[in-house]
N, C-alpha and C positions, 0 to 999 in steps of 0.2 A: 904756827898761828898763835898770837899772842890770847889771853884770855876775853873771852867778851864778858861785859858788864852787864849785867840786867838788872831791875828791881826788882823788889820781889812779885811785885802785878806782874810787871813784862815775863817774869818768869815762871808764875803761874801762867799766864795765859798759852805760853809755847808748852808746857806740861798739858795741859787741857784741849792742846790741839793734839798732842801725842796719843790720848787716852785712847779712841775709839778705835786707833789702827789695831792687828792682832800683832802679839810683842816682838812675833820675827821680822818685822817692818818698821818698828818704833824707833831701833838705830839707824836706821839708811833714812829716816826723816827726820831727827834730829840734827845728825850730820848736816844733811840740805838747807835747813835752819841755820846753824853755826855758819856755814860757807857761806852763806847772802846775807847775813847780818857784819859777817867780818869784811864784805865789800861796803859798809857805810863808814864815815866820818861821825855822826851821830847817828844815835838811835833813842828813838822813845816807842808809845804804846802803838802809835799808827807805823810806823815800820814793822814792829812786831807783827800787831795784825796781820798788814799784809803779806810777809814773808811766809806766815804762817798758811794764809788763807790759798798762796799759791807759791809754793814753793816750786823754784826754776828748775829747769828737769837735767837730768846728770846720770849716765848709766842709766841703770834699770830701773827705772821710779815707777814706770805704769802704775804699778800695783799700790804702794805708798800714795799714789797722786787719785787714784778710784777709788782709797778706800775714805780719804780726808776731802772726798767733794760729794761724797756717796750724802744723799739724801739720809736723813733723819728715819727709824722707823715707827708711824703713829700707828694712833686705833685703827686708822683706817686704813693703812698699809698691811697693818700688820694682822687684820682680821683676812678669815677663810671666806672666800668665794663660794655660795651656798652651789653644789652641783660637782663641783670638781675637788678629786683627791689632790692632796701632796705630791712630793716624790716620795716619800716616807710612809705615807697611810700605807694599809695591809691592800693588797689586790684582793 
């Protein structure tokens, strides 16, 4: 596969979509990034995006693909249900 080109946006923005995965999935998603950008003729920001946003599935992605559409965690996700323990709290 010849080099692909990016700018520096387009190439922060595929780094930033890498970030939240955990790092033993960050290769097998970038790779999938690389392969779908190397099937265009051009490329700019809204390709990135997208590629980015949903990268086409290959092998073993589940995990790569749940962890980059997994919802955000806010205040409100991320606070305790007053009544009920963790899996972690003490019994």
């Amino acid at each position: 596969m010849s080099p692909i080109r990016l700018t520096d946006a387009e190439l922060d923005a595929v780094m930033t979509a890498a970030r939240p995965l955990a790092p033993h999935l960050r290769d097998a998603f970038l790779q999938q990034v690389a392969d779908a950008l190397a099937s265009y003729t051009e490329i700019g920001p809204g390709i990135v995006a997208r590629v980015c946003r949903d990268p086409p599935p290959r092998g073993r992605v589940d995990d790569v693909n749940a962890c980059a559409t997994a919802a955000p965690i806010t205040a409100k996700r991320a606070a305790p249900v007053a009544g009920r323990q963790g899996r972690c709290a003490p019994q």
